[in-house]
N, C-alpha and C positions, 0 to 999 in steps of 0.2 A: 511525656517526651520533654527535652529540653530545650530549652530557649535557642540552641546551635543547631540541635537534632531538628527543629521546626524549620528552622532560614533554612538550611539544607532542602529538605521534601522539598518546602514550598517554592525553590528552586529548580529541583528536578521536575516537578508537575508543569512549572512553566516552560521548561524547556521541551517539555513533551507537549505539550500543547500547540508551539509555537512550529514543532515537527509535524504534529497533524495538521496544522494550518497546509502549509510545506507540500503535504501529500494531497489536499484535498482544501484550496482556499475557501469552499463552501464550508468545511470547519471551522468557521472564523471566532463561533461562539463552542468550539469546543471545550466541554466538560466531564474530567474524569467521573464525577457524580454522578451524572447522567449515563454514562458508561457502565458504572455500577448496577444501576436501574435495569438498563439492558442486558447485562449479563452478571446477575445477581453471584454467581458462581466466577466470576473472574475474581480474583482476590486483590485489594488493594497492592501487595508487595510487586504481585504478577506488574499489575499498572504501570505503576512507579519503575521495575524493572526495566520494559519495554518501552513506556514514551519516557521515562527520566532520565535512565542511563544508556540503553543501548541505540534507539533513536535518537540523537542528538546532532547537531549541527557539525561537530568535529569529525564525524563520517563522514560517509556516503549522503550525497546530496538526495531529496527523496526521487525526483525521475527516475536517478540509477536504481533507489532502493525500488519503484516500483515497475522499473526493465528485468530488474535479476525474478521480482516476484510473478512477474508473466512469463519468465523462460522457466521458474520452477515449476508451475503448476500445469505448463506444456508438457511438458519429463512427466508429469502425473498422471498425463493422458486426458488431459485438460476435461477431468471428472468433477469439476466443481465450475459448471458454469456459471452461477451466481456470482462466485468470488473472482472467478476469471474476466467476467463481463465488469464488474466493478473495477478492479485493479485497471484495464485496461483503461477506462475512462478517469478513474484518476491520473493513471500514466499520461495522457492527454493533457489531462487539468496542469500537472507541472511541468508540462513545457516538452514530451517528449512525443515525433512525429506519427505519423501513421507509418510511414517508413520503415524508422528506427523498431517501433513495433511488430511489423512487419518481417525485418532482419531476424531480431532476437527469436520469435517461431521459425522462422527459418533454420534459425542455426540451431535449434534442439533438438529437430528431426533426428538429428547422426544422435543424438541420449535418447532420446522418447519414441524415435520411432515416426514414418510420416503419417502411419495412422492417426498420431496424437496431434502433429504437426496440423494436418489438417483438420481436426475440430477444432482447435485453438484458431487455426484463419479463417472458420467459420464464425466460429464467437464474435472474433474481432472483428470481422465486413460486418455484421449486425451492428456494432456500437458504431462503426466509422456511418452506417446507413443512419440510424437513430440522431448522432451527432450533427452529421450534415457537413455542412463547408464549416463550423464553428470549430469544428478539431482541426 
């Protein structure tokens, strides 16, 4: 790599870092290494793709990012409750209400369906119960 090609990455990786911060401030010591570790199969470009260039500060701020990702995985049929259950309480973590969360299942019903609608409000009164008054 060169000496330009290096300051670059190693710009993108902090900017992606400082985005996962963003989505989840319990990230504080976030490490794309250690991401590696855990998913040996993610490829460094993937990384670098997603926290360097397309997660970046000049978007969408991450609440929104992680509002649009609770209405998607509503539309899903909120089949992945792990990842539903997690996004949610990060949606929390940066600043976005039980409400606003609330809304956004709401409003997917009319794509997803209120079958889907309603296990996603089901998910989310679990984290909001788990959380407590802190969310």
């Amino acid at each position: 790599m060169t000496d330009a090609f290096q300051k670059l990455f190693a710009q993108m990786m902090e900017q992606g870092q400082e985005m996962a911060r963003a989505f989840n401030p319990a990230l504080e010591n976030f490490s794309p290494a250690s991401m590696e570790k855990l998913f040996p199969t993610m490829s460094k470009d993937v990384m670098e793709m997603w926290f360097g260039k397309t997660f970046n500060r000049e978007g969408l701020d991450a609440r929104t990012r992680l509002l649009v990702t609770v209405a998607a995985l509503t539309v899903l049929g909120a089949q992945a409750e792990p990842q539903m259950r997690l996004t949610i309480r990060h949606a929390l973590e940066a600043g976005a209400t039980k409400r606003e969360i609330a809304e956004v299942i709401y409003q997917m019903s009319m794509f997803g369906g209120v079958p889907a609608m309603t296990k996603a409000l089901e998910i989310a009164q679990k984290v909001f119960d788990e959380m407590g008054d802190d969310a």
